[in-house]
N, C-alpha and C positions, 0 to 999 in steps of 0.2 A: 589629524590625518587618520584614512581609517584603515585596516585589515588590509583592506582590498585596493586600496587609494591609486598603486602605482600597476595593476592588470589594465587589459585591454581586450576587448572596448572599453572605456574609462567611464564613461555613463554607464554602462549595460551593468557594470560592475558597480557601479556608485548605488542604482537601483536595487542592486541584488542585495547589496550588504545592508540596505536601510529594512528591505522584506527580512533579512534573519535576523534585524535587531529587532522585531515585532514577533512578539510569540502568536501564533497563527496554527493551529492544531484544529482539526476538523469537530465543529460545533464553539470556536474560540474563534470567530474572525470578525466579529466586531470593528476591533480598533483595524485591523488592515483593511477592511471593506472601508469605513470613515478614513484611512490613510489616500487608498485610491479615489474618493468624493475629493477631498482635500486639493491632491492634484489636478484633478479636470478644474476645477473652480479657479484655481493656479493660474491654469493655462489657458483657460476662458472655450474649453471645452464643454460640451453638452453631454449630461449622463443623465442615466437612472438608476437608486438605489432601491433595491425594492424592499420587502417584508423579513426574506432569508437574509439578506445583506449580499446578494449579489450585484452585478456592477455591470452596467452597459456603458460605452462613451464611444462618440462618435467625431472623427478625425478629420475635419478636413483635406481635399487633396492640394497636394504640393503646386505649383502652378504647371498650367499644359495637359497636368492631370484631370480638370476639373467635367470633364464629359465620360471619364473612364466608369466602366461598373463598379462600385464597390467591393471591397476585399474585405472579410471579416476572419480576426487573428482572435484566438481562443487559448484560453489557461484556466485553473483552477487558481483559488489563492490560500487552498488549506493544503498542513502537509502533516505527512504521518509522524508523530511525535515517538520514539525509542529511543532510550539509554540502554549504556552498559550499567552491569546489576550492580547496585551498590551507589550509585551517582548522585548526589544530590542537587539536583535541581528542578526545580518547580517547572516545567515548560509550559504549564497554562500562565505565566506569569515574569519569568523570566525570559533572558533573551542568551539563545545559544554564543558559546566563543568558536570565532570564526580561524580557521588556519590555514596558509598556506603552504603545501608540502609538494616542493615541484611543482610540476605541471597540474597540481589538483590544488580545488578549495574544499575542505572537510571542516566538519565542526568536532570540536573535541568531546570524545566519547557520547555525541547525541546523532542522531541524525542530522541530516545539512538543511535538506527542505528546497534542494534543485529543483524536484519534482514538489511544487510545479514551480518553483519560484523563479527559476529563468525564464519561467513564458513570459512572468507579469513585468519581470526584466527588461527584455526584449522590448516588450509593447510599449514601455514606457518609453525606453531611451529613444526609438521609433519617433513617437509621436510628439515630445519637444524638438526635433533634429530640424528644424526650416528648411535643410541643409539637401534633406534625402526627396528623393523624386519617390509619388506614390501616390494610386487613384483615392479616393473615398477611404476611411480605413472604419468600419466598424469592430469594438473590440466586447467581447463577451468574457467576464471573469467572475467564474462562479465559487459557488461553497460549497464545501460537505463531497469534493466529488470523492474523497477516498474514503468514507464510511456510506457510500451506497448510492452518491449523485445526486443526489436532495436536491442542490441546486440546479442542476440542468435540469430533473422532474417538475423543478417548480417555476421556473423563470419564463417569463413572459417575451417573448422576440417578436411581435405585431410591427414593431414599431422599426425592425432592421429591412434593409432594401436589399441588400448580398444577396447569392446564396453559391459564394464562391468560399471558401473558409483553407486556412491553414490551421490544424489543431496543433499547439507546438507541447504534446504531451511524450512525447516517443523518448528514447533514453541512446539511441545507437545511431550517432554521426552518419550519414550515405544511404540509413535502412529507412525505408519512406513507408509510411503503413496505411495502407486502405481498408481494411477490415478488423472487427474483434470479436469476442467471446461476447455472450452476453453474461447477466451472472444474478443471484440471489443472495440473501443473509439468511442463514436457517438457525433460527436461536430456539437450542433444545433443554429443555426443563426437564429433568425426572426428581421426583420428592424421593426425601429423605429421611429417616428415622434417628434421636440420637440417644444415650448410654451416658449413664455416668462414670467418668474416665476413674477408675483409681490401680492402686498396684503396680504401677507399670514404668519405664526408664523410658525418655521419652529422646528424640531422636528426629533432624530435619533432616528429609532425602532431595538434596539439591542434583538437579542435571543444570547443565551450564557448560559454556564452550563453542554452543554452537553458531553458526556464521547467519541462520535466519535468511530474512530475505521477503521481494515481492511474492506472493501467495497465488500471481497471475505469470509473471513474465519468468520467474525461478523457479516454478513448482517443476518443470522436467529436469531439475538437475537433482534430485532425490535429497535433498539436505534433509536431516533429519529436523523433525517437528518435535518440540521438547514434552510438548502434554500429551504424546504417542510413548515415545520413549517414557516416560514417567508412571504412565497406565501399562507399560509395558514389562516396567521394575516392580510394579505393584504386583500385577498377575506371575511372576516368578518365585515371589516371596509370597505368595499370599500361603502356601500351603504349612508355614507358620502356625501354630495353633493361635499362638499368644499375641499375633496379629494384631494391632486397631490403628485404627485413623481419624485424625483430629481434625485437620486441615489439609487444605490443598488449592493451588492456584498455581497459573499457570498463562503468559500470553497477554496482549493487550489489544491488539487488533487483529481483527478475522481474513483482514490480504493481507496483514505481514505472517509470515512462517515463524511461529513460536522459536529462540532462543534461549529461555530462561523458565524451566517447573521446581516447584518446591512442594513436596508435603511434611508434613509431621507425622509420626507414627510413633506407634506406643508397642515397648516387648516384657515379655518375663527375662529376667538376670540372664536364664539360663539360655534363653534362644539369641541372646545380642551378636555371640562371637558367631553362630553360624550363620544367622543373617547376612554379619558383616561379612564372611567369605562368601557370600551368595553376592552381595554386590562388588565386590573384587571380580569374580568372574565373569558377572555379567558388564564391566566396564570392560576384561580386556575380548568379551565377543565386542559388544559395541566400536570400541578403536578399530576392532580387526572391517567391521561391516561399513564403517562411514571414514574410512582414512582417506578415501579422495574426495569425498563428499564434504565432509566435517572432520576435520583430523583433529581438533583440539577437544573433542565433547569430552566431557566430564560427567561423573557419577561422584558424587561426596554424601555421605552418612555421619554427619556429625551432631555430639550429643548438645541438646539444648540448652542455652541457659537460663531461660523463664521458665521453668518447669511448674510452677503454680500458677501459669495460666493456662494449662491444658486443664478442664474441667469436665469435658464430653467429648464423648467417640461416636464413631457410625456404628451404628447395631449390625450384627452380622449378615443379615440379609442386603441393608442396605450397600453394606460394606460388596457385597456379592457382585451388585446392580453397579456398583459406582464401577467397580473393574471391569466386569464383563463387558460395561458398554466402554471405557474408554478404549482396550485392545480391541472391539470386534466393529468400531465406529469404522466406515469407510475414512481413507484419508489420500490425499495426493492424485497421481496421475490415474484418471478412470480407464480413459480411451485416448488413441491416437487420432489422428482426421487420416482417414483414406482416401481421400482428392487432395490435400497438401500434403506430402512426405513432410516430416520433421515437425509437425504443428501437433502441438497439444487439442485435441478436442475439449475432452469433457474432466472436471478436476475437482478438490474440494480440498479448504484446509482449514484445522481444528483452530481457529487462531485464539481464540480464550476460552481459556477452561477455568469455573470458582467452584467453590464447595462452598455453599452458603446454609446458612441455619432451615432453610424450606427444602433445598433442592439442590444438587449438582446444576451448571451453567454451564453449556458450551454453545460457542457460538464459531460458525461454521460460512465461511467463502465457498459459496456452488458458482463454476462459469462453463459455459460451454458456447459453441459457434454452434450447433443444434438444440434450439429451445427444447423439444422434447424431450431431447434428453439431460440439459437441465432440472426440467421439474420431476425427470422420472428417478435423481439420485436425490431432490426433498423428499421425493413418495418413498426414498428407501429410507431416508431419515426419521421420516413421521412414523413408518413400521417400527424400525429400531428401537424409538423411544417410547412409544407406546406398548411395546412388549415389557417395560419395566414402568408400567403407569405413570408415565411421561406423558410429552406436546411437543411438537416444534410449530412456533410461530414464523413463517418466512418474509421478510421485510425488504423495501429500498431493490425490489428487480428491477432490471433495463434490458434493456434487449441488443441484441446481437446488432452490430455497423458491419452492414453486408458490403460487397465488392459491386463495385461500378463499373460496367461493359464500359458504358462511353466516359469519358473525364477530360475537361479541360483542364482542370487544374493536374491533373496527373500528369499530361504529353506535356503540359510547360513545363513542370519539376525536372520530365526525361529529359528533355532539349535543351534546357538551359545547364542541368547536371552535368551530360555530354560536354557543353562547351566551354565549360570552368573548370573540369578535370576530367576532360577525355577519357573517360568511361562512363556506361551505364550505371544509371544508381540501383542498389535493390527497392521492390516493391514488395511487401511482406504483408501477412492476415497476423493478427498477434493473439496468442491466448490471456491476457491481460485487459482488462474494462475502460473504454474511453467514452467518452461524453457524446461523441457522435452520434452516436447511434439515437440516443434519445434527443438529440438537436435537429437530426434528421426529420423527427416527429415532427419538427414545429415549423421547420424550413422547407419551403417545398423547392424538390428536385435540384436540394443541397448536392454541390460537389466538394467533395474534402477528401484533403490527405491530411496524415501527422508525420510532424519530423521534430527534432530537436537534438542538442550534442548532446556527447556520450556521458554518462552519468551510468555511476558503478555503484554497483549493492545498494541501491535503493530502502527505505523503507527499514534500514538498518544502522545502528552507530558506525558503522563501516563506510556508508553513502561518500561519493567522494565526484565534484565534477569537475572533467577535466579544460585547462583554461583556455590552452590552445582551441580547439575544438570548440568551445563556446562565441570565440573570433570567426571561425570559421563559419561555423554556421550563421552566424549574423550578417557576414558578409553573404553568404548565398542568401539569405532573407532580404535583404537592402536590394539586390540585384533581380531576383523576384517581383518585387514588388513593382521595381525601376519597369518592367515590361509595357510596352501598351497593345 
């Protein structure tokens, strides 16, 4: 019996729990890509697996259906892999434990992997049901879409007949989304100089605490970013004489909001204790600055116990360059959208920050719903890191999924909404990256919306979705579908 065995939908869930027993981490999807081959073959469905290991398969319609347009349902099947700090487990290899707490399914101290893994859920329980009415169903399940969309960039769609699509990537039960930001990967390089470490007590300055988060959908709620905060402890202390730094890392992916920076740093005897009340005071400004934001953030200064593997420091200049660019790096909300109240425009977030033996690394999420001014916060990046004999390389852009005057598929979502719960649904533009946009490219005079149940803190060990809600929304998909 499993986790999930007695939820409902009882397939939809049987589906979901077999996707978290497969570790699937974006550039890791192999075996899930040959999981979903597996099943069409199963079920004596026709697919394509192509080069990336994306996954096309084509549905049969129900009977009565069989003259109706095809409907094509879209998911990703990589997901962002985060733990709490300290966790051991391998996620390119292991497989998350799954929990039920109420009304939610969570995985303990990892992320869940809802996003996306109740699309491919959904589509499958879908597509064995004989049971359910529905025209043509082609299904599009890609890779990579959370490190930059690789898969939608690179996947071949000649061969689909739609060009009606549900994208089931949205996270908020009722909020239906017609439009997104578009967005870049700005990976910044500045070289580095290093010193041979000696003399000194050495000392790792952990931040931690904080609640993290999607880097698209959560960047307007201000949570603090730990490799901001961390270059932000540095440049307070830096005026330190006896100063140096060893190490530093910080972050794992560029759309999740950093939660966890560490560096190492090296003092004379005599400056430890004033240090240490230097970061005393700067933890209790930080509680005071992020207590609705991030009320747990932490600042800890604790003395090392490998101290004979510190061997090199950054030379002072470098040491200079490494600071100044991580406080003076733009980060978070740029701009707001002035035709949608409440909408993020233009945004960016530091998501990994290394200190490597060549170079400081940081790697940076640009998205904006205005391409121009997208490439015009790289062109502030490119200045930035070139003013300390740097590069930024920008990788994996897509562009903006604009809003559609006319939609079919949108006035059926409104009408049918209406008449399952007598209200209007929202229709919303999101600051967060969907696939659309770049499907749009390939499909001509595509109509699409995104929906899916509500699914909290994403993107974080905290990821939690809720069960109800995933009924729900299933049943308005079946009922969708059921239309002619």
């Amino acid at each position: 019996m499993g986790v999930l065995s007695d939820l409902e939908p009882k397939r939809v869930f049987h589906y979901f729990e077999e996707i978290c027993g497969i570790p699937h981490g974006s550039y890791n999807e192999k075996v899930i890509s040959d999981y979903l081959v597996a099943y069409a073959k199963e079920h004596g469905f026709e697919y394509v697996q192509d080069k990336l290991y994306n996954v096309l398969m084509w549905i049969p319609a129900s009977e009565g259906y069989e003259k109706e347009e095809p409907i094509i349902l879209q998911g990703h099947m990589d997901m962002v892999c985060e733990k709490k700090p300290g966790v051991v487990l391998d996620m390119e290899k292991e497989s998350i434990e799954l929990v039920v707490d109420g009304d939610y399914v969570r995985a303990k101290d990892t992320t869940l992997g809802g996003d996306d893994g109740i699309a491919i859920a959904y589509m499958l329980a879908v597509a064995e049901d004989k049971t359910i009415a529905h025209p043509p169903l082609e299904y599009i399940i890609t890779v990579s879409e959370e490190v930059g969309m690789d898969g939608a960039a690179g996947i071949d769609l000649s061969k689909l007949k739609g060009n009606r699509m549900l994208n089931i990537d949205s996270e908020e039960e009722g909020i239906f989304l017609t439009s997104c930001a578009g967005g870049v990967s700005a990976h910044v390089t500045i070289p580095v100089l290093w010193e041979l470490a000696n003399g000194k007590q050495w000392y790792e300055l952990v931040v931690s605490g904080l609640l993290g988060g999607h880097s698209g959908a959560e960047i307007h709620k201000e949570r603090a970013n730990s490799n901001k905060v961390l270059g932000r402890i540095l440049s307070d202390i830096h005026g330190t004489e006896s100063l140096v730094l060893s190490a530093m890392e910080g972050g794992a992916k560029d759309n999740a909001i950093p939660l966890y920076s560490r560096a190492v740093i090296g003092l004379d005897a005599k400056d430890v204790d004033i240090v240490r009340k230097q970061i005393e005071k700067i933890s209790v400004v930080l509680k005071a600055e992020y207590a609705v934001s991030d009320s747990e953030i932490a600042v800890c200064m604790k003395e090392m116990e490998s101290k004979e593997l510190v061997t090199k420091v950054l030379s002072k200049e470098s040491l200079n360059h490494v600071i100044t660019f991580l406080v003076t790096a733009p980060d978070g909300v740029q701009n707001m959208s002035v035709s949608v109240p409440g909408l993020v425009e233009t945004s960016l977030n530091m998501g990994i920050m290394k200190l490597t033996d060549e170079h400081l690394f940081t790697q940076h999420a640009i998205r904006s719903s205005v391409t121009t001014k997208k490439h015009n916060v790289a062109n502030q990046m490119k200045w930035l890191a070139e003013a300390f004999g740097g590069t930024v390389e920008c990788k994996g852009e897509y562009p903006a999924w604009e809003y559609k005057n006319e939609s079919e598929v949108r006035n059926r979502i409104v009408a049918l909404y209406e008449k399952m719960y007598g209200k209007q649904p929202k229709m919303e533009g999101i600051h967060a990256g969907l696939e659309c946009g770049l499907l749009a490219g390939k499909i001509a005079n595509l109509d699409c919306v995104s929906m899916g149940p509500n699914i909290f803190d994403i993107h974080t060990p905290a990821e939690r979705l809720s069960i109800s809600s995933t009924k729900r929304v299933y049943e308005f998909l079946l009922a969708f579908l059921a239309q002619k």
